[in-house]
C-alpha positions in Angstrom: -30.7 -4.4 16.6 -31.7 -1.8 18.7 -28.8 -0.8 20.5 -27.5 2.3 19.0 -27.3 6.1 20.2 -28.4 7.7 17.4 -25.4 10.4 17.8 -26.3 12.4 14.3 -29.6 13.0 15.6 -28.7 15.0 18.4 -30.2 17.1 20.4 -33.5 15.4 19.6 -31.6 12.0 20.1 -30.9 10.9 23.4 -29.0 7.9 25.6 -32.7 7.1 27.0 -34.6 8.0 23.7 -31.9 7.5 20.5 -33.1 7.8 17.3 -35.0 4.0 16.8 -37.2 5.7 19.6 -38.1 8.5 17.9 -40.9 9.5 15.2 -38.6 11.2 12.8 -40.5 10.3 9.7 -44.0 9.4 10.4 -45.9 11.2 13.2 -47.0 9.1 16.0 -45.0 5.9 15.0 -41.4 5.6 16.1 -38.9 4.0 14.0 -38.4 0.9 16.4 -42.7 0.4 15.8 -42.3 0.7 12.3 -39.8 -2.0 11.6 -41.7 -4.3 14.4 -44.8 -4.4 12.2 -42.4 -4.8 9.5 -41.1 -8.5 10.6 -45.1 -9.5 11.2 -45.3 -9.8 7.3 -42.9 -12.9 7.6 -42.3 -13.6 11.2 -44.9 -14.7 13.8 -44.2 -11.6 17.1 -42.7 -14.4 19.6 -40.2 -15.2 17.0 -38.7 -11.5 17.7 -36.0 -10.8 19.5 -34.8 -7.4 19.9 -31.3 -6.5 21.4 -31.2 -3.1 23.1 -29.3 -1.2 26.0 -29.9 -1.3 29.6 -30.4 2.6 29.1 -33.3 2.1 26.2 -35.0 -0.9 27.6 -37.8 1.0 29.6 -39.0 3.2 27.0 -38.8 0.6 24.2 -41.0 -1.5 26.5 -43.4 1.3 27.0 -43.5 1.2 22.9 -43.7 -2.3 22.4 -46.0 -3.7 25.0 -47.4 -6.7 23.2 -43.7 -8.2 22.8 -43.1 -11.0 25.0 -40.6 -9.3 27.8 -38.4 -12.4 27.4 -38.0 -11.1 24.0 -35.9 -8.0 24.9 -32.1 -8.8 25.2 -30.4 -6.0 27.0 -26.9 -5.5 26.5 -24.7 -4.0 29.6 -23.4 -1.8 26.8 -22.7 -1.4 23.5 -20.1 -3.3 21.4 -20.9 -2.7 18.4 -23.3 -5.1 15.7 -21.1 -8.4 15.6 -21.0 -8.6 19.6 -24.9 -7.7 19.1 -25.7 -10.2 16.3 -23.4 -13.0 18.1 -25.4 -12.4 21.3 -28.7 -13.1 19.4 -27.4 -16.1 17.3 -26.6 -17.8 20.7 -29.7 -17.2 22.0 -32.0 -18.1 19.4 -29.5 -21.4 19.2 -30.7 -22.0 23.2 -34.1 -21.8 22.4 -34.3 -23.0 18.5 -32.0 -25.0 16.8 -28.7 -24.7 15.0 -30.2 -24.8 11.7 -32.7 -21.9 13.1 -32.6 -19.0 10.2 -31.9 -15.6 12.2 -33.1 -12.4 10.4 -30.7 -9.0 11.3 -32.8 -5.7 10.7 -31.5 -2.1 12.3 -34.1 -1.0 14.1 -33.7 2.5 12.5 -34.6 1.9 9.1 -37.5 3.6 6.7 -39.0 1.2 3.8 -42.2 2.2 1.9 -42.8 -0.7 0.1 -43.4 -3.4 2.5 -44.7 -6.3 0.2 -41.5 -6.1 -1.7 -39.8 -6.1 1.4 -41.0 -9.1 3.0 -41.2 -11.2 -0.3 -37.3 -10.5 -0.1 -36.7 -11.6 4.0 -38.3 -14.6 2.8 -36.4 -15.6 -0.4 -33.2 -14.4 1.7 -34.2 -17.0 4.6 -34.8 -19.8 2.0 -31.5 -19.3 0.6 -29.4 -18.8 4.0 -31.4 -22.1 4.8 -30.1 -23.8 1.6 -27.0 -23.0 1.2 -26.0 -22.4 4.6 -23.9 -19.1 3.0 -24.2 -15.4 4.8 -26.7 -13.2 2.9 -27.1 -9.4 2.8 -29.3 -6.8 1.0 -27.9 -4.7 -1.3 -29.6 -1.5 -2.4 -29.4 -0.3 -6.1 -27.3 3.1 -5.4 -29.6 6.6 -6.4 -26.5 9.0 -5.6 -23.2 9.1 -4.8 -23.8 8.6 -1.1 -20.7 9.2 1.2 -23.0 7.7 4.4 -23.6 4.1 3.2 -21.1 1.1 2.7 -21.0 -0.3 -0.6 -21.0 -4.0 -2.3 -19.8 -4.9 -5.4 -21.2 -7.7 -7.3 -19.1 -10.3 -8.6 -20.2 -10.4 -11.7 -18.5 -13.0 -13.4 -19.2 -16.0 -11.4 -23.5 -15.6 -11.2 -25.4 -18.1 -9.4 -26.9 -20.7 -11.8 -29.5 -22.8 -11.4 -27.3 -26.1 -11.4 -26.0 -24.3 -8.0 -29.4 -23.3 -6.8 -31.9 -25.8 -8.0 -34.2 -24.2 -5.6 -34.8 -20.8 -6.9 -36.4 -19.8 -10.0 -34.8 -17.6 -13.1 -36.7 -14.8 -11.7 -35.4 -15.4 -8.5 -31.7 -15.6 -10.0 -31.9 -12.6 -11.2 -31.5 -10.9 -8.5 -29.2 -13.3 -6.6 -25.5 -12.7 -6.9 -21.7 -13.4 -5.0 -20.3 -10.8 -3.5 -17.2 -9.6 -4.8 -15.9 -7.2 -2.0 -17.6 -4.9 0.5 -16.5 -1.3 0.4 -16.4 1.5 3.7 -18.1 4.5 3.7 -16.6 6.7 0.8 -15.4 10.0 -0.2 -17.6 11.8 -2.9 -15.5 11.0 -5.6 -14.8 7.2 -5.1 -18.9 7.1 -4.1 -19.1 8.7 -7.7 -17.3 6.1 -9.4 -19.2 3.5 -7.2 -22.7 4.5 -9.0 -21.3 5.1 -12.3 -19.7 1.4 -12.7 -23.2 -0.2 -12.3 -22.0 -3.2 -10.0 -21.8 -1.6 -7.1 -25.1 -1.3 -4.3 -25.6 0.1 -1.0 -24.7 -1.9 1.8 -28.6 -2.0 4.1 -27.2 -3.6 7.2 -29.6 -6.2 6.8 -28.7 -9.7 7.0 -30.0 -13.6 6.9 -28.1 -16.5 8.1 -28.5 -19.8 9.7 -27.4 -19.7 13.4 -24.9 -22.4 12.9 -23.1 -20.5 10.1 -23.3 -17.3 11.1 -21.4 -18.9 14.7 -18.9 -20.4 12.1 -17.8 -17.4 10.6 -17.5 -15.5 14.0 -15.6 -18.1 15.4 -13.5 -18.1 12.7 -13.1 -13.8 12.3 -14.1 -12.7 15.8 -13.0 -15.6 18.0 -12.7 -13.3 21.1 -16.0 -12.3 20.9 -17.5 -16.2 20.8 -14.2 -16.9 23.4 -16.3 -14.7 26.1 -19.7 -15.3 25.1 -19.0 -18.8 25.0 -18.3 -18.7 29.1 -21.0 -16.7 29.9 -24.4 -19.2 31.4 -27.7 -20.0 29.8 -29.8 -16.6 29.9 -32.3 -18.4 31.9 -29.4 -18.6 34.6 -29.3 -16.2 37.7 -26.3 -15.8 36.7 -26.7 -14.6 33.4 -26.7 -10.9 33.7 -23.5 -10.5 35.3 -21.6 -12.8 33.6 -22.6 -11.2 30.6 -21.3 -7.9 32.0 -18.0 -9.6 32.7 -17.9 -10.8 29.0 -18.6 -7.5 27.5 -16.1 -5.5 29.7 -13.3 -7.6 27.8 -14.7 -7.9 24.4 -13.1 -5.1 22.0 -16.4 -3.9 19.5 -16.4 -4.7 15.9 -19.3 -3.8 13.0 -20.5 -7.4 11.9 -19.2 -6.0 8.4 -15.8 -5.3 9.2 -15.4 -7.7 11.4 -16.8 -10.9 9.4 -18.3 -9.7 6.5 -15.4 -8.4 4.5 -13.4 -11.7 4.9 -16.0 -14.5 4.6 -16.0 -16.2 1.4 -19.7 -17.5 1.0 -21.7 -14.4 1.0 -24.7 -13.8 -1.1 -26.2 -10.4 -1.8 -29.8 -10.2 -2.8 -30.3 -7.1 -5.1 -33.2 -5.5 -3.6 -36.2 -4.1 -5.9 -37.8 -1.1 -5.3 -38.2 -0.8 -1.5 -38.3 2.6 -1.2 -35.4 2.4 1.6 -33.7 4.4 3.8 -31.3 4.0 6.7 -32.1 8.0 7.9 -28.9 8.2 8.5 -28.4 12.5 9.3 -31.1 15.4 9.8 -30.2 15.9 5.9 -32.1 12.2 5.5 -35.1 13.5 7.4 -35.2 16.6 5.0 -34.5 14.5 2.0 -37.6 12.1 3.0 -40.1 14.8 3.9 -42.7 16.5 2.0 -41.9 19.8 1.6 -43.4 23.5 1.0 -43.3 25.3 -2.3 -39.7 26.9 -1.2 -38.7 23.1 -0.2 -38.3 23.9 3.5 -39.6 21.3 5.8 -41.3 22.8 8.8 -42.0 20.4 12.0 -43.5 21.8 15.1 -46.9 24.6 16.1 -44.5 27.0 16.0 -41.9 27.7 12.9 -41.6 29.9 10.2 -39.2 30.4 7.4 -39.0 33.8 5.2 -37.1 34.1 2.6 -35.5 30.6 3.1 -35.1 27.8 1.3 -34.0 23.8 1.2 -34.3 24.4 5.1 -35.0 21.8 7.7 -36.8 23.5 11.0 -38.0 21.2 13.8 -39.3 22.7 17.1 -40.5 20.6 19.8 -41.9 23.8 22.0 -44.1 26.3 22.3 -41.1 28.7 21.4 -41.4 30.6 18.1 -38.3 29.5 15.7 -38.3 31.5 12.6 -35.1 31.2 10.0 -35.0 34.5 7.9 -32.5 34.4 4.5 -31.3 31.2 5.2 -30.2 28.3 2.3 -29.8 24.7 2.9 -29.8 25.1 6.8 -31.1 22.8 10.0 -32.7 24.2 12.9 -33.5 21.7 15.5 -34.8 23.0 18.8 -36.0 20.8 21.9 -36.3 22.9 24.8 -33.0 22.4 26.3 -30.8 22.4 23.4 -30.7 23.7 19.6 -28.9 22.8 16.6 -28.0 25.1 14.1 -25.6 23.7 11.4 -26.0 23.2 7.0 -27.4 20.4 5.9 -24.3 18.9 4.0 -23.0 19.0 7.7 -24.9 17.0 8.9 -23.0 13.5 9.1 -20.9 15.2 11.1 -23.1 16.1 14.1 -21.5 13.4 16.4 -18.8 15.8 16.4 -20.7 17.6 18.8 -21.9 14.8 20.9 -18.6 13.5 21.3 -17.6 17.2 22.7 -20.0 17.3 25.0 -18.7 13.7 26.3 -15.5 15.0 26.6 -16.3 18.0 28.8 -18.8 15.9 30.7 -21.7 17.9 29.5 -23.9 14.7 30.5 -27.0 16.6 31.0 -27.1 16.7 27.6 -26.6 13.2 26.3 
């Protein structure tokens, strides 16, 4: 899923260049390139699809040139990750089968340790196969993070291996129902979250067979399969404007709220150490860098920070940007535009975006 707009990285996020675009975290490799060579460790390259915006598609192109162009599904515009996901599930069921296993990854995603990451995409497809249930990853909580959707683990009915002949204890062990999913909380409630020990962060990341996945949203989202459903084969002619028709009447819902939170076989897989990260804010970005001996973290020919500390300063120009007695701030400068704002502000950057949309400031977007 690649359709997003990256609003909380403004001004360096952009409707032609949103965050998945950009090399936030590792120099030289964008986010979007970083979770394509991610799928390679358990996915041949033609059996990716990626689902992005008509505004996107040129510059993801430019970063992706070995994928197959038939592999780029471009959305008219957004509507959200369940209009998204049921989009791809009826594509991959017009060139697979029903029984096809369809992987979900955000496009936007950081995960150092990629052996432990595919060895769980795998054991997640071989239990969506099996079972024919919905599976998530759930990642063991390391704060009291208000950004992230929670899961909590149903711990007293655990998967046995009379009910999943298929999978060893080791693989059980991490295997487990999912009691209820949880929205984004406040600090306290995300407190409580960590300290109970069943609760773990909800990744956005998903496995499913293509025939249940379709079940459930016909069952929780039938408007969304009602338009979809009318729309022609995508290797129609008419294809592209019927499915602008579709998506000018569908209402958007997040796969989560929209299915997720009512369907009664789900399966979360407890993920190991993978190092992840959804870099969520400009306070993620600081939070993953490496950092000087005052822990500022300094991006760009041309920045300096005296007598500052736990700062976040990113130039992208030749302009000098220097911070002087600041604590726990974010600079962010690209030529055109400049962010100033405190890092525990930083979810709340969209704010400004959505200003700017409202007094047509479009230049800027």
């Amino acid at each position: 899923m690649a359709g997003g707009v990256g609003t909380r990285f403004w001004p360096e996020s952009r409707a032609r260049r949103p965050k998945q675009l950009l090399d936030v975290i590792t120099p030289g490799v964008t986010l979007i390139q970083a979770t394509l060579r991610r799928t390679l460790l358990f996915s041949d390259l033609g059996d990716t699809l990626i689902v992005t915006g008509e505004a996107q598609r040129e510059e993801l192109e430019r970063q992706i040139p070995d994928l197959p162009r038939q592999n780029i599904i471009t959305e008219p515009f957004g509507r959200n990750t369940a209009t998204c996901i049921a989009l791809g599930a009826r594509i991959l069921r017009e060139w697979a089968s029903d029984d096809t296993v369809m992987v979900v990854l955000p496009a936007d995603h950081i995960i150092r340790n990629e052996s432990e990451f595919a060895r769980l995409m795998k054991l997640a497809a071989r239990l969506a196969y099996d079972t024919r249930a919905l599976v998530t990853i759930g990642i063991h909580p390391t704060r009291a993070e208000t950004g992230f959707g929670y899961i909590q683990l149903d711990d007293e009915h655990l998967p046995s291996h009379n009910e999943l002949p298929h999978f060893s204890e080791f693989e059980l062990r991490d295997i487990f129902r999912v009691q209820r999913f949880a929205e984004k909380p406040d600090v306290d409630t995300a407190r409580r979250f960590v300290e109970s020990g069943d609760f773990l962060w909800n990744s956005g990341m998903f496995a499913w067979r293509v025939d249940a996945i379709e079940a459930a949203l016909h069952e929780y989202t039938p408007e969304i399969m009602r338009e979809l459903e009318i729309v022609p084969p995508r290797n129609s002619a008419e294809f592209p404007a019927r499915l602008r028709e579709a998506y000018g009447t569908i209402r958007g819902v997040s796969i989560d709220y929209g299915v997720m939170e009512q369907a009664q076989n789900v399966y979360v897989l407890r993920a190991g150490a993978l190092g992840w990260s959804d870099v969520g804010s400009w306070d993620e970005v600081y939070r993953l860098s490496e950092k000087d001996l005052e822990n500022n973290v300094l991006i760009g020919s041309h920045v300096l920070a005296r007598n500052s500390r736990g700062c976040l300063v990113i130039s992208r120009t030749d302009q000098l940007v220097v911070t002087y007695g600041m604590t726990d701030a974010i600079v962010v400068d690209t030529g055109d535009a400049i962010l100033i704002t405190k890092r525990d502000q930083a979810q709340n950057v969209r704010d400004v975006v959505d200003y700017l949309k409202r007094r047509q400031m479009t230049e800027f977007l």
